[in-house]
GUTI-223053 format. One record per atom (N, C-alpha, C, O): x, y, z. Coordinates in Angstrom, 1 decimal, always signed. Layout:
BEGIN
<vomi><X>X</X><Y>Y</Y><Z>Z</Z></vomi>
...
This chain:
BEGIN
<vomi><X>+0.8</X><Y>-1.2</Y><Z>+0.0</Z></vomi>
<vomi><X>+0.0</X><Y>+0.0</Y><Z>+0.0</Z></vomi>
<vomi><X>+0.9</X><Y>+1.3</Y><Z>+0.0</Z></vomi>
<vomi><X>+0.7</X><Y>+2.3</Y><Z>-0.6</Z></vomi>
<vomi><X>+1.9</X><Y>+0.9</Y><Z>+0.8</Z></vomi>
<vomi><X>+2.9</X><Y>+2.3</Y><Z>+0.6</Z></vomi>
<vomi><X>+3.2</X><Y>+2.7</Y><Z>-0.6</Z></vomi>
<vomi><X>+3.3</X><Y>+3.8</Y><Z>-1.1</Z></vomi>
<vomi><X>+3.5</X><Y>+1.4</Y><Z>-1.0</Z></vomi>
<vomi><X>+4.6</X><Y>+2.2</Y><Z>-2.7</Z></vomi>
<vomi><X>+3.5</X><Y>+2.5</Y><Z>-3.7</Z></vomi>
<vomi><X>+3.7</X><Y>+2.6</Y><Z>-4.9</Z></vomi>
<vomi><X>+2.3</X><Y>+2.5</Y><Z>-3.3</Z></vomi>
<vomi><X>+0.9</X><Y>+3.2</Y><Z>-4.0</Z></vomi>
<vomi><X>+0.7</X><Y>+4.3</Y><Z>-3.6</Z></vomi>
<vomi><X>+0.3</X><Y>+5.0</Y><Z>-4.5</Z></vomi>
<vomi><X>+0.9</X><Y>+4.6</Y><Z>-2.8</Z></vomi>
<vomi><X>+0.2</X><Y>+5.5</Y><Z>-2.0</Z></vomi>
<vomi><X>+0.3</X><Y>+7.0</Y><Z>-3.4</Z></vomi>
<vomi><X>-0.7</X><Y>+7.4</Y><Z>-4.0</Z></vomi>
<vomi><X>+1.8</X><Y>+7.5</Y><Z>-3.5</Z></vomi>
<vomi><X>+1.7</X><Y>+8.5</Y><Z>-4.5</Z></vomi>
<vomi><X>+1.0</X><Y>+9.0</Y><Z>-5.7</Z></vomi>
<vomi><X>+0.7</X><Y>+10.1</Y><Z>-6.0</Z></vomi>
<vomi><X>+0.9</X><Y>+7.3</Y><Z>-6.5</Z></vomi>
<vomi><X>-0.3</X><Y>+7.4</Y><Z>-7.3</Z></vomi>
<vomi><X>-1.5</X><Y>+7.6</Y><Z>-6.9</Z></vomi>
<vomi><X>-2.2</X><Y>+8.2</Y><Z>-7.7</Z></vomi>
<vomi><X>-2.1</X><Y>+7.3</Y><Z>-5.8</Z></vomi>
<vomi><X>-3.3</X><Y>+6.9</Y><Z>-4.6</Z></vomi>
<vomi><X>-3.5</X><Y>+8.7</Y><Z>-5.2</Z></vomi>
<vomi><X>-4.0</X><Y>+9.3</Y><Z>-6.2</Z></vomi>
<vomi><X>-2.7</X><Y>+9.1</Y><Z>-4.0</Z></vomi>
<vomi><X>-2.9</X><Y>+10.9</Y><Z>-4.4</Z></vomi>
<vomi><X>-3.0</X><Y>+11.3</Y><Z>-5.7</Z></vomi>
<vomi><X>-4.1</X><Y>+11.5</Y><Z>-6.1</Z></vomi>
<vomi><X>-2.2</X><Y>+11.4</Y><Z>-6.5</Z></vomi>
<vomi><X>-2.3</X><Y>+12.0</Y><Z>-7.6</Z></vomi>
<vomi><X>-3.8</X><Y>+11.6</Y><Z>-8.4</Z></vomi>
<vomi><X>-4.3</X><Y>+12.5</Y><Z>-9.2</Z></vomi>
<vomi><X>-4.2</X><Y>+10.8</Y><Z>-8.3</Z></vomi>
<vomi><X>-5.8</X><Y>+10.1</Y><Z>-8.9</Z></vomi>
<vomi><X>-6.6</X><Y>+11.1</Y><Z>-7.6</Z></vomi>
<vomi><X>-7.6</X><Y>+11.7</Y><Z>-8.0</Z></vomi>
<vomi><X>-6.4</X><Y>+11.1</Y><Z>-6.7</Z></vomi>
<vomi><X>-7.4</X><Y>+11.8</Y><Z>-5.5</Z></vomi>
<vomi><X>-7.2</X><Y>+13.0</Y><Z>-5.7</Z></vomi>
<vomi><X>-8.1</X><Y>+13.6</Y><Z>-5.1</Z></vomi>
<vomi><X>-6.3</X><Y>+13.9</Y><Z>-6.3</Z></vomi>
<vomi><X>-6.0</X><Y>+15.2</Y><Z>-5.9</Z></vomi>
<vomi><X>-5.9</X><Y>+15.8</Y><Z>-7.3</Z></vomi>
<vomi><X>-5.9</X><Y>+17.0</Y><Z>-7.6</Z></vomi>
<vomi><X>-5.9</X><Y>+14.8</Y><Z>-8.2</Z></vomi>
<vomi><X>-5.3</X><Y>+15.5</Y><Z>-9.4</Z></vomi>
<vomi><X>-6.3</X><Y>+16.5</Y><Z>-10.2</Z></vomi>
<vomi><X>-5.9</X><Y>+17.4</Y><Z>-11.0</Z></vomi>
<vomi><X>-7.6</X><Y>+16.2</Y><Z>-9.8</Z></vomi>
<vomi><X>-9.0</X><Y>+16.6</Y><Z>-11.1</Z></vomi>
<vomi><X>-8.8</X><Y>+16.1</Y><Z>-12.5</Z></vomi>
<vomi><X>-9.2</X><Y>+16.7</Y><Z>-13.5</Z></vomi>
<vomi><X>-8.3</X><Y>+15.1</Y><Z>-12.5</Z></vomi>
<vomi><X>-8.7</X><Y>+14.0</Y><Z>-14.0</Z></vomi>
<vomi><X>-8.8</X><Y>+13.0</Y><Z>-13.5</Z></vomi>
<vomi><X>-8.3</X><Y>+12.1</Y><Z>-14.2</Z></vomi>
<vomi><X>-9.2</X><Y>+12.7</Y><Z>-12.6</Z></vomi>
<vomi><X>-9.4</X><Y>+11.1</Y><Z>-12.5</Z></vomi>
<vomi><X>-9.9</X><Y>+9.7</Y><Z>-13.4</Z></vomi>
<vomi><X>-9.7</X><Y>+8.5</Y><Z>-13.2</Z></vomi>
<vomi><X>-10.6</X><Y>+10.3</Y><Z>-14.2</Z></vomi>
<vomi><X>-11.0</X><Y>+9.6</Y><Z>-14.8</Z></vomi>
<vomi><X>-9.9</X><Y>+9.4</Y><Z>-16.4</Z></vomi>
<vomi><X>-9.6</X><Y>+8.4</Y><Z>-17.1</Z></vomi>
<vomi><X>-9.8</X><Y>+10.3</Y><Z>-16.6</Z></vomi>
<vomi><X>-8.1</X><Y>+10.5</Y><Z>-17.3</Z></vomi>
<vomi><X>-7.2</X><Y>+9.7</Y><Z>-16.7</Z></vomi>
<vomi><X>-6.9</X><Y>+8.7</Y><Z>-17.4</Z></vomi>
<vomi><X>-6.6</X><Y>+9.9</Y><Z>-15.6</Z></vomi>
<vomi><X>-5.9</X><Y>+9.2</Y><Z>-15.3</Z></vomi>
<vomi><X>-6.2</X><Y>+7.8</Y><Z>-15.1</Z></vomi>
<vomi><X>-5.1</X><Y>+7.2</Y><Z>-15.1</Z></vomi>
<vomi><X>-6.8</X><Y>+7.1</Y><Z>-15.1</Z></vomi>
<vomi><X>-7.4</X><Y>+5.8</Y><Z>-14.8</Z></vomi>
<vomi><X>-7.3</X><Y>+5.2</Y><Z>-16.4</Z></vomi>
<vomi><X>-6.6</X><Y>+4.2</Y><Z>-16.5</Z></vomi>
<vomi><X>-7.8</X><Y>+5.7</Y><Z>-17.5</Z></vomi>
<vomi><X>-8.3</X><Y>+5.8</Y><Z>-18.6</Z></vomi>
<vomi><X>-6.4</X><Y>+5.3</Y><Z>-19.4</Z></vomi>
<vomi><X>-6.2</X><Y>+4.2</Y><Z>-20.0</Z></vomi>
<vomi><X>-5.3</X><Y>+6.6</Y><Z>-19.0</Z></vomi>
<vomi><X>-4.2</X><Y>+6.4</Y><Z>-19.5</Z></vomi>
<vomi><X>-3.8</X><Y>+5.1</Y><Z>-18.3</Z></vomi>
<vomi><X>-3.3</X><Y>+4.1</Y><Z>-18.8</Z></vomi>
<vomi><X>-3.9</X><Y>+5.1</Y><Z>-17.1</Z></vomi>
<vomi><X>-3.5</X><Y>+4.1</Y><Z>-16.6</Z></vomi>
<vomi><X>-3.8</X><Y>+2.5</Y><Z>-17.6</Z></vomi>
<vomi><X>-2.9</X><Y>+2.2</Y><Z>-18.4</Z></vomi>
<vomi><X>-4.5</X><Y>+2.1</Y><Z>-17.5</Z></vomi>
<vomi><X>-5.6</X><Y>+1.5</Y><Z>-18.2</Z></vomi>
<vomi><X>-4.4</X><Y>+0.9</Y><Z>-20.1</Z></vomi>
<vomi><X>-4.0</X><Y>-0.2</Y><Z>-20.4</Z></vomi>
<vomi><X>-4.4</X><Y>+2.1</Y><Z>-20.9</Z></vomi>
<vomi><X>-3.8</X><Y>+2.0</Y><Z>-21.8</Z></vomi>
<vomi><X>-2.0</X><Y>+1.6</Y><Z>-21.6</Z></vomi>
<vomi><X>-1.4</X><Y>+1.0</Y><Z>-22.4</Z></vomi>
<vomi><X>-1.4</X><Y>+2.2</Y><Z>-20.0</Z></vomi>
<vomi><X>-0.2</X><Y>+1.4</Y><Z>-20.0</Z></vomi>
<vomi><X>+0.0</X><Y>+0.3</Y><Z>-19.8</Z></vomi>
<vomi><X>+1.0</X><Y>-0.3</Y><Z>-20.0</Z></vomi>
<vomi><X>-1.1</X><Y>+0.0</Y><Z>-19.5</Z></vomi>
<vomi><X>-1.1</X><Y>-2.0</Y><Z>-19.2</Z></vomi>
<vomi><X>-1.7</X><Y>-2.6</Y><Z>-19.9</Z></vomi>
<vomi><X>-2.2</X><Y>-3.8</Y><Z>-19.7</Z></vomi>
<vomi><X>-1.9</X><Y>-1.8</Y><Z>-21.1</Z></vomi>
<vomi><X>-2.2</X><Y>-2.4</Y><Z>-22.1</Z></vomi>
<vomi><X>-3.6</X><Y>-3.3</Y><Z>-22.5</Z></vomi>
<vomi><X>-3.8</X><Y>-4.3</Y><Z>-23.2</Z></vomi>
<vomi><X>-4.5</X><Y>-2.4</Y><Z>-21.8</Z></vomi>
<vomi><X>-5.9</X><Y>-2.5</Y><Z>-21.8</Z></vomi>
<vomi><X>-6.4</X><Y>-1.4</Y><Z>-22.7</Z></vomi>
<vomi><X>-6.6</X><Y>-0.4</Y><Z>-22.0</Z></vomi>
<vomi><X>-6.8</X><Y>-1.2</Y><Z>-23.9</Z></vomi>
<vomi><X>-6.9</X><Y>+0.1</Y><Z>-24.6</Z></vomi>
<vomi><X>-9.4</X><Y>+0.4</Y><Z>-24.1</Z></vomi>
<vomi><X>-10.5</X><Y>-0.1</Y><Z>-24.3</Z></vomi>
<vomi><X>-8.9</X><Y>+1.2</Y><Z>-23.7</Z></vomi>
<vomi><X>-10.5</X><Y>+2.0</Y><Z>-23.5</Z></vomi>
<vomi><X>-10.7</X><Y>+2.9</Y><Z>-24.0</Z></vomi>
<vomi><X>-11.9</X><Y>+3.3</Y><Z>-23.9</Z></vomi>
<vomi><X>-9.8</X><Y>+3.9</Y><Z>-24.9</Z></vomi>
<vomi><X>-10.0</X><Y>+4.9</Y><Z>-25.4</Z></vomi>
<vomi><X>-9.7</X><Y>+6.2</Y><Z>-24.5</Z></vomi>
<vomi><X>-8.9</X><Y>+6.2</Y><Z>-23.5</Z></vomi>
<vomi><X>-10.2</X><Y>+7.4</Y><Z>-24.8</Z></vomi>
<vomi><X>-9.6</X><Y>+8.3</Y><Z>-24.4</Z></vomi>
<vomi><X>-11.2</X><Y>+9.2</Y><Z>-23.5</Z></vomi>
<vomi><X>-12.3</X><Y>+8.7</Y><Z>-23.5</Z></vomi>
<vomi><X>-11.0</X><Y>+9.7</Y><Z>-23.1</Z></vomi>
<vomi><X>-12.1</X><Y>+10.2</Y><Z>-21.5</Z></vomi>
<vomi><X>-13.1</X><Y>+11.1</Y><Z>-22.8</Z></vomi>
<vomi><X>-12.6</X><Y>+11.5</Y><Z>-23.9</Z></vomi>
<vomi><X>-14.4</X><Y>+11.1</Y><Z>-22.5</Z></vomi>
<vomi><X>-15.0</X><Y>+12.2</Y><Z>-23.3</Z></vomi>
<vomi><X>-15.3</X><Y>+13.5</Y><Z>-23.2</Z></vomi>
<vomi><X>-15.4</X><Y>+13.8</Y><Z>-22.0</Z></vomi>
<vomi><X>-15.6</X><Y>+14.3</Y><Z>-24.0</Z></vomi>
<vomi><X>-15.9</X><Y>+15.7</Y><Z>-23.5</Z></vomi>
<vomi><X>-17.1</X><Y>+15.7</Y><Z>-22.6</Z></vomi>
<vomi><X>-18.0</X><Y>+15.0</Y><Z>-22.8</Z></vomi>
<vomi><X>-17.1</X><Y>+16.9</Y><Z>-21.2</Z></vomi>
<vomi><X>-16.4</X><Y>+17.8</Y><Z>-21.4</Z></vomi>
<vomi><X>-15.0</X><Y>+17.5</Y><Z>-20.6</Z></vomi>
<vomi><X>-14.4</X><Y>+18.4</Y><Z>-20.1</Z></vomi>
<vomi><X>-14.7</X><Y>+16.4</Y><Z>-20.4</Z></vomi>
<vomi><X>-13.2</X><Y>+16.1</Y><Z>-19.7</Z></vomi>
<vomi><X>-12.1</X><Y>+16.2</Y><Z>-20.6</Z></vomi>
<vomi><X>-11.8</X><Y>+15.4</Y><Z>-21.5</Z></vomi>
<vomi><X>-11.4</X><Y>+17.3</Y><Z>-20.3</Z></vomi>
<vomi><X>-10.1</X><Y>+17.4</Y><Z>-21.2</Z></vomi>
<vomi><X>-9.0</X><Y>+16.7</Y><Z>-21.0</Z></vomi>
<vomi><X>-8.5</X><Y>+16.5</Y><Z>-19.9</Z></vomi>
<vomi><X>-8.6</X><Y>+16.2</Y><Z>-22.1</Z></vomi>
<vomi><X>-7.3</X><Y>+15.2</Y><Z>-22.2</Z></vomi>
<vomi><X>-6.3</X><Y>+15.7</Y><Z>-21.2</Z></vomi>
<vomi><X>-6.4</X><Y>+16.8</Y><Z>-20.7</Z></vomi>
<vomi><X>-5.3</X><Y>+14.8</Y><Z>-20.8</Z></vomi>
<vomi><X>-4.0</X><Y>+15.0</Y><Z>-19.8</Z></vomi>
<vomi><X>-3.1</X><Y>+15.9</Y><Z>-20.9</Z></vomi>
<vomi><X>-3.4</X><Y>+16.1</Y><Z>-22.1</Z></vomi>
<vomi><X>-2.2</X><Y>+16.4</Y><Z>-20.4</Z></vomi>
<vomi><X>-1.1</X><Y>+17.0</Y><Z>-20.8</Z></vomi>
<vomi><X>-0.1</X><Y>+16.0</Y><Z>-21.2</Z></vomi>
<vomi><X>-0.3</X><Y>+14.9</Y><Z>-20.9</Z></vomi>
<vomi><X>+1.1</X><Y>+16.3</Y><Z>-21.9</Z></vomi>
<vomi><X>+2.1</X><Y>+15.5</Y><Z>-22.0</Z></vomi>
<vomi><X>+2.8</X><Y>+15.3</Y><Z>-20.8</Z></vomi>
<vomi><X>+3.2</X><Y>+14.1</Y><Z>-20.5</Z></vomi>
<vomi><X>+3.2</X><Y>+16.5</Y><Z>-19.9</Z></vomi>
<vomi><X>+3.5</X><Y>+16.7</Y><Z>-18.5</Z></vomi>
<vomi><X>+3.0</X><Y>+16.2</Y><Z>-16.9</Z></vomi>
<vomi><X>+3.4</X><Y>+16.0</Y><Z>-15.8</Z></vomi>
<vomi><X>+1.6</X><Y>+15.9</Y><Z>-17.7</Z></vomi>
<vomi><X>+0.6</X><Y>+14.9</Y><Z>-16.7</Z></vomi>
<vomi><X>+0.9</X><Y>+13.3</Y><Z>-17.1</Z></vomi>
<vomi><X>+1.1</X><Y>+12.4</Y><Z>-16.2</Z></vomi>
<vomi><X>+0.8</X><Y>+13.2</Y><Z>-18.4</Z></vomi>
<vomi><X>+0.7</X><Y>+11.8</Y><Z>-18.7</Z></vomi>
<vomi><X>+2.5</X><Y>+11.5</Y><Z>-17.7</Z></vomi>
<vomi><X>+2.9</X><Y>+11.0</Y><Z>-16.7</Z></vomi>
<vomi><X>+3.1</X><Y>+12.2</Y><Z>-18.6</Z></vomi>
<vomi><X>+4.8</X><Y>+11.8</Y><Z>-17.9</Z></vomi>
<vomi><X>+4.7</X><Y>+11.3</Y><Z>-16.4</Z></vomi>
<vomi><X>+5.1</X><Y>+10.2</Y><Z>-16.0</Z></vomi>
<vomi><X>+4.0</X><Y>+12.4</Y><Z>-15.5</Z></vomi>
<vomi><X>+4.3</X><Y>+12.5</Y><Z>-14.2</Z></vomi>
<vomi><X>+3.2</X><Y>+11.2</Y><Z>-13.8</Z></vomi>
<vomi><X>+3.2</X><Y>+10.7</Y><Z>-12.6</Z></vomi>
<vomi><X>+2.4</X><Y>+10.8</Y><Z>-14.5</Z></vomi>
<vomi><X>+1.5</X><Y>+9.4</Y><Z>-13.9</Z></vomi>
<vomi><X>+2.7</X><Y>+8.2</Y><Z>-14.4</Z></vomi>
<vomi><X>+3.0</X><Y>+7.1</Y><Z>-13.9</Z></vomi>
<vomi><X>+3.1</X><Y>+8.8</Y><Z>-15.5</Z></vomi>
<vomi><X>+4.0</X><Y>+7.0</Y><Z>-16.0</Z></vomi>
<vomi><X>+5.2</X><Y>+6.8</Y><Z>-15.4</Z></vomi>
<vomi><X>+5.9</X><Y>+5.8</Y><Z>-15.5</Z></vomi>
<vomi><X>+5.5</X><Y>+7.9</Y><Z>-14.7</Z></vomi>
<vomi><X>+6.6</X><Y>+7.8</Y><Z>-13.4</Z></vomi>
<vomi><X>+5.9</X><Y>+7.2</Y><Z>-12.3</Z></vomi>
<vomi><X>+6.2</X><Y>+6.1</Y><Z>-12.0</Z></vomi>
<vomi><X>+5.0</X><Y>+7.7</Y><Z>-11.6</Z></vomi>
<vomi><X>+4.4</X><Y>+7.0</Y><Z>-10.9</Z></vomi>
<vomi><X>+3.9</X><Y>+5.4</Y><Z>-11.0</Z></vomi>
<vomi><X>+4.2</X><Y>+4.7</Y><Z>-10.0</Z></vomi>
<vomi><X>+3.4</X><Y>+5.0</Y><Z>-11.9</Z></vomi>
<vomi><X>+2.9</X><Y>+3.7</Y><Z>-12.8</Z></vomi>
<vomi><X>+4.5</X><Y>+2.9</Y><Z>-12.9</Z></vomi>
<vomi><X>+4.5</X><Y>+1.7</Y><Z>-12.8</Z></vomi>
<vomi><X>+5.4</X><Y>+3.5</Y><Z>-13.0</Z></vomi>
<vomi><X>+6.3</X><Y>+2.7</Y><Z>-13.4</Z></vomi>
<vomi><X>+7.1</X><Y>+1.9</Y><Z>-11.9</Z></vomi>
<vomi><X>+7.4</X><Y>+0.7</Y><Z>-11.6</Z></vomi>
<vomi><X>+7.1</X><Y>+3.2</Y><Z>-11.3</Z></vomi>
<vomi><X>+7.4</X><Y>+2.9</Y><Z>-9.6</Z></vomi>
<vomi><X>+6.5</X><Y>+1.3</Y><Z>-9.0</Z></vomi>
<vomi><X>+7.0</X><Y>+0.2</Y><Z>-8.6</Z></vomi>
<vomi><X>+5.5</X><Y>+1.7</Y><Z>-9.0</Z></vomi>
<vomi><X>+4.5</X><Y>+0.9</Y><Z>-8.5</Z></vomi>
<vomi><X>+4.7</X><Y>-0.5</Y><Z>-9.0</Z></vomi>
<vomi><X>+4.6</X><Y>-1.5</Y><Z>-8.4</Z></vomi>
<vomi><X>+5.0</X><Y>-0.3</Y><Z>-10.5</Z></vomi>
<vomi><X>+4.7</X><Y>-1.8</Y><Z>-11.6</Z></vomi>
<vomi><X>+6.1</X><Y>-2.4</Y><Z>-11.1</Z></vomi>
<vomi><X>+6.2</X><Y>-3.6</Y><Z>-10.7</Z></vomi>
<vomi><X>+7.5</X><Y>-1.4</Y><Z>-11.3</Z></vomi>
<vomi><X>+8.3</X><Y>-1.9</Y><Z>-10.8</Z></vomi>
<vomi><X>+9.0</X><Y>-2.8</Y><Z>-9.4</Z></vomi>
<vomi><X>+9.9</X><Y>-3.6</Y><Z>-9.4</Z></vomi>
<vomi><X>+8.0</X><Y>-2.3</Y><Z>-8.2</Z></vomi>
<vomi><X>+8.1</X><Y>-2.4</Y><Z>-6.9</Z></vomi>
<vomi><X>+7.7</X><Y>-3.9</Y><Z>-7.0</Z></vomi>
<vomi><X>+7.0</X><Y>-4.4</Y><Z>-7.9</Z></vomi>
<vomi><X>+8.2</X><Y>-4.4</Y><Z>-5.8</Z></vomi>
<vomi><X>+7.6</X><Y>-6.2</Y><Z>-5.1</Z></vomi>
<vomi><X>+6.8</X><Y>-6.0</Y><Z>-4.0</Z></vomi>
<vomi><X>+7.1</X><Y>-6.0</Y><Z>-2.8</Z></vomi>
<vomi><X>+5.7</X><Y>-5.7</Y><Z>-4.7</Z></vomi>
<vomi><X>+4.8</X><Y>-5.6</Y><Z>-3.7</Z></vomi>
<vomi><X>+4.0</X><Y>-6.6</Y><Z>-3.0</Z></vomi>
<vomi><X>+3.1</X><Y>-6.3</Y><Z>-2.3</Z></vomi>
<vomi><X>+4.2</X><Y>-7.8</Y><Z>-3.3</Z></vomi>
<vomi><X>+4.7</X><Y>-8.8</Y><Z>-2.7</Z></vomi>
<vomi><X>+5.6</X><Y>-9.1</Y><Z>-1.2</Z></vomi>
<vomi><X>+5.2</X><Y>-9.6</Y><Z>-0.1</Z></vomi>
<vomi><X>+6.8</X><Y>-8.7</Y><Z>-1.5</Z></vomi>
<vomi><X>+7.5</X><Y>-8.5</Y><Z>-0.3</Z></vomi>
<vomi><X>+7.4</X><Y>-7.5</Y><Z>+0.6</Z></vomi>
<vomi><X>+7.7</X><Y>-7.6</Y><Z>+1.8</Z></vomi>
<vomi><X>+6.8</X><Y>-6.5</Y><Z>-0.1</Z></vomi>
<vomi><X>+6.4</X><Y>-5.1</Y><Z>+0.8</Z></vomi>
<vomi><X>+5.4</X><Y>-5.6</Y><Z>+1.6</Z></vomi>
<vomi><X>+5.5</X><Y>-5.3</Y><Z>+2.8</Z></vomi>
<vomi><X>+4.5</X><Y>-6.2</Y><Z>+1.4</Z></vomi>
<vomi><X>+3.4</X><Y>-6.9</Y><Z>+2.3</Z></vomi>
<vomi><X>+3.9</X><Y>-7.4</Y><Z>+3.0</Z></vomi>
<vomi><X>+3.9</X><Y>-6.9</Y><Z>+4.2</Z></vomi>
<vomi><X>+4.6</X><Y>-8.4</Y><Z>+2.9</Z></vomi>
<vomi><X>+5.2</X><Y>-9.2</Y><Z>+4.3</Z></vomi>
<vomi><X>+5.5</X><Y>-8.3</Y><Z>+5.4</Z></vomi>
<vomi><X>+5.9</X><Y>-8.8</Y><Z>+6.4</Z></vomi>
């Protein structure tokens, strides 16, 4: 839960949530498409700073972190 937690906020705090879920979604290679109006697309600046986040997470053993 810890090494979530950053993304946790960024989806809670960000005001695209549904964006962000949407590109989450497309990095794991689940394609849904893109959020509809009136929800404006992420930035390139936003997408970056979720796929840092996503990467952290995907990367982490969270597995062992539970223990």
């Amino acid at each position: 839960m810890r090494a979530m937690l950053p993304l946790f906020y960024l989806l809670e705090q960000g005001g695209k949530y549904i964006q962000y879920v949407k590109y989450g979604c497309e990095l794991a290679g689940i394609p849904v498409g893109t959020a509809r109006r009136p929800l404006l697309p992420l930035s390139g600046e936003e997408k970056e700073a979720f796929r840092r986040l996503y990467d952290a997470v995907k990367s982490a053993d969270l597995g062992r972190l539970a223990a």
